[in-house]
C-alpha positions in Angstrom: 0.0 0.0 0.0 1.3 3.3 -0.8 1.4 5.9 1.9 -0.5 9.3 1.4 1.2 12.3 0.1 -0.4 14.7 2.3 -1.1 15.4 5.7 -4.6 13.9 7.3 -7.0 17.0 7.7 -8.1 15.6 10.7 -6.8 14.4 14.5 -4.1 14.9 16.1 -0.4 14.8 15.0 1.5 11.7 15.8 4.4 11.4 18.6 6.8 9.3 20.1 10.2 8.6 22.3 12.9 7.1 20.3 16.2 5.7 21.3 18.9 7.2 18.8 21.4 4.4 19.7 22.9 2.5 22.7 25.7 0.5 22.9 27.1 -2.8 25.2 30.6 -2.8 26.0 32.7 -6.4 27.0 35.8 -7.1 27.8 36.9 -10.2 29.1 39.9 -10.7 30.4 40.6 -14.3 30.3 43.9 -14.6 31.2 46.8 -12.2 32.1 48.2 -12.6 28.3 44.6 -12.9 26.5 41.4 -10.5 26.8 38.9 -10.1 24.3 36.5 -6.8 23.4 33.0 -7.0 22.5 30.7 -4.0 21.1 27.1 -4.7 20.4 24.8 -1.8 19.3 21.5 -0.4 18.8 20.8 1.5 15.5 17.0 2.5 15.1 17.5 3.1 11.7 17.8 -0.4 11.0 20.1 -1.9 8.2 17.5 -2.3 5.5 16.5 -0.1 2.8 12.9 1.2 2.3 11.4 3.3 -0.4 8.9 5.6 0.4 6.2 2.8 -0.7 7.2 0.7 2.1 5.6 1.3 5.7 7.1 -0.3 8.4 6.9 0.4 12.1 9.7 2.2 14.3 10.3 -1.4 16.3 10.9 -3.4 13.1 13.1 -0.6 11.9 15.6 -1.4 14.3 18.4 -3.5 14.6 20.9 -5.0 17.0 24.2 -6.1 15.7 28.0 -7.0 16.4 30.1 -3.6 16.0 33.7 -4.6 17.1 34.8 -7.9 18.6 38.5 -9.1 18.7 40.8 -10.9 20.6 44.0 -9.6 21.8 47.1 -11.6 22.9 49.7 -9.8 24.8 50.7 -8.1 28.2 51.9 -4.4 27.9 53.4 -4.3 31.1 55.7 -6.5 30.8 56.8 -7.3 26.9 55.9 -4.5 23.9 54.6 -6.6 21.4 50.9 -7.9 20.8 48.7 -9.1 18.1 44.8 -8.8 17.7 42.5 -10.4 15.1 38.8 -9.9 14.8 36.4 -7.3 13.7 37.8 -3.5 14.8 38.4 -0.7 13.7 41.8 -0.2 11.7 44.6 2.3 13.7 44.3 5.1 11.4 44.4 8.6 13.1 43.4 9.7 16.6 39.6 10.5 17.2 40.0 11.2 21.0 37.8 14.1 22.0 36.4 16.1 24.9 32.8 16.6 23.0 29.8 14.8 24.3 29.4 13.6 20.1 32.5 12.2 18.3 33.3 14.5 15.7 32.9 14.3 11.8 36.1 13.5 11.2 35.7 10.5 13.4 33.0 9.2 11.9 33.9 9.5 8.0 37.9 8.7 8.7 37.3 5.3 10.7 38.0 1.9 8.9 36.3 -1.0 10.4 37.6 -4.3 9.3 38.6 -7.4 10.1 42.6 -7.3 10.4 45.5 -9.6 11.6 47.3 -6.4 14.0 50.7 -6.8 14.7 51.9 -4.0 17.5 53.8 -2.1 19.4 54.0 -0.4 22.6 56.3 0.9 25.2 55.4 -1.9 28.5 54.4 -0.9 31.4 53.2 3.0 30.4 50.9 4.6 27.3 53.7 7.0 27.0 56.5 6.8 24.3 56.8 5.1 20.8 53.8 3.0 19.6 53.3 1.4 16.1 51.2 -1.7 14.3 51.0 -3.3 11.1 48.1 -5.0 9.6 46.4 -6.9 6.6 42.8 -7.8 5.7 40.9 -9.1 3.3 38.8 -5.2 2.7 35.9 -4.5 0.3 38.2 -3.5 -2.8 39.7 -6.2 -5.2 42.0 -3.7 -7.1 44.0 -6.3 -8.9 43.8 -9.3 -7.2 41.1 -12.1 -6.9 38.2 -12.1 -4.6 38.5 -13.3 -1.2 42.3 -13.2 -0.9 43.8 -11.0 1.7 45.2 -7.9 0.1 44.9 -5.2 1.8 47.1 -4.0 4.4 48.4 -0.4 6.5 50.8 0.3 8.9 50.1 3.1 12.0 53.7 4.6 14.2 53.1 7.3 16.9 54.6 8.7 19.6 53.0 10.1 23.2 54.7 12.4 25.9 53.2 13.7 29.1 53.8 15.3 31.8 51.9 17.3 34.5 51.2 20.4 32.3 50.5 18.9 29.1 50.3 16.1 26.3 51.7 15.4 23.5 50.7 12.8 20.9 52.1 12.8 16.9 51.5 9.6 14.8 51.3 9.4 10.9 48.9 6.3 9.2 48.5 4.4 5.9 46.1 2.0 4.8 
């Protein structure tokens, strides 16, 4: 059934309370060398696409799913190197912030994929050089058959603190 184009002259207008998004943060720790990170969220938008022919209701416009989970073997405070595997996102920039929304920039520069992470990082303190290199499978076949890994991107940073101030420089490629 197609939807009218025009306002009912009659009644009241409609309104409702809607959730714009919610998410559920894990992390497991399961032993001191292995912990795990699990992000499921709420989208009320839903992951489908309607036309304006389609009517649907706000409920079954929703949707649940998986956003990040990975596994990451590796103790930082007490040997620099780790690796991670599962769905994340890719470390491509920094998209820290003080606002209450993450920026723009954070939400059009973030890569979420499903990477081997190799990494880096000074043990025992967030301070100092970090870096990681990566490969995964991606969306684009430039060149190269489907379903092969071939996609990869490397990420080197350093961090220095102190009680006045921070300082963090890093450079990315994917």
């Amino acid at each position: 059934r197609i939807p009218p184009k025009i306002a009912p002259n009659y009644g009241s207008p409609n309104s409702d309370l809607n959730l714009s998004g919610a998410n559920l943060n894990i992390t497991p720790e399961m032993t001191d060398y292995l912990m795990g990170a699990l992000r499921i969220s709420y989208n009320p938008n839903g992951s489908e696409r309607f036309d304006e022919t389609t009517i649907t209701t706000r409920v079954a416009n929703s949707s649940i799913f998986l956003n990040t989970a990975f596994l990451t073997l590796g103790d930082l405070s007490r040997f620099p190197f780790y690796v991670s595997a599962g769905q994340m996102f890719l470390p491509f920039g920094q998209y820290n912030s003080s606002l209450m929304f993450a920026p723009l920039s954070a939400r059009i520069g973030r890569f979420r994929q499903r990477p081997i992470l190799i990494g880096f990082q000074q043990p025992g303190t967030d301070k100092g050089f970090n870096a990681s290199v990566f490969v995964f499978r991606g969306d684009t076949f430039v060149g190269q058959r489907s379903g092969k890994i071939g996609n990869g991107g490397a990420n080197a940073g350093y961090t220095f603190s102190n009680d006045f101030f921070r300082f963090n420089a890093g450079a990315s490629y994917v």
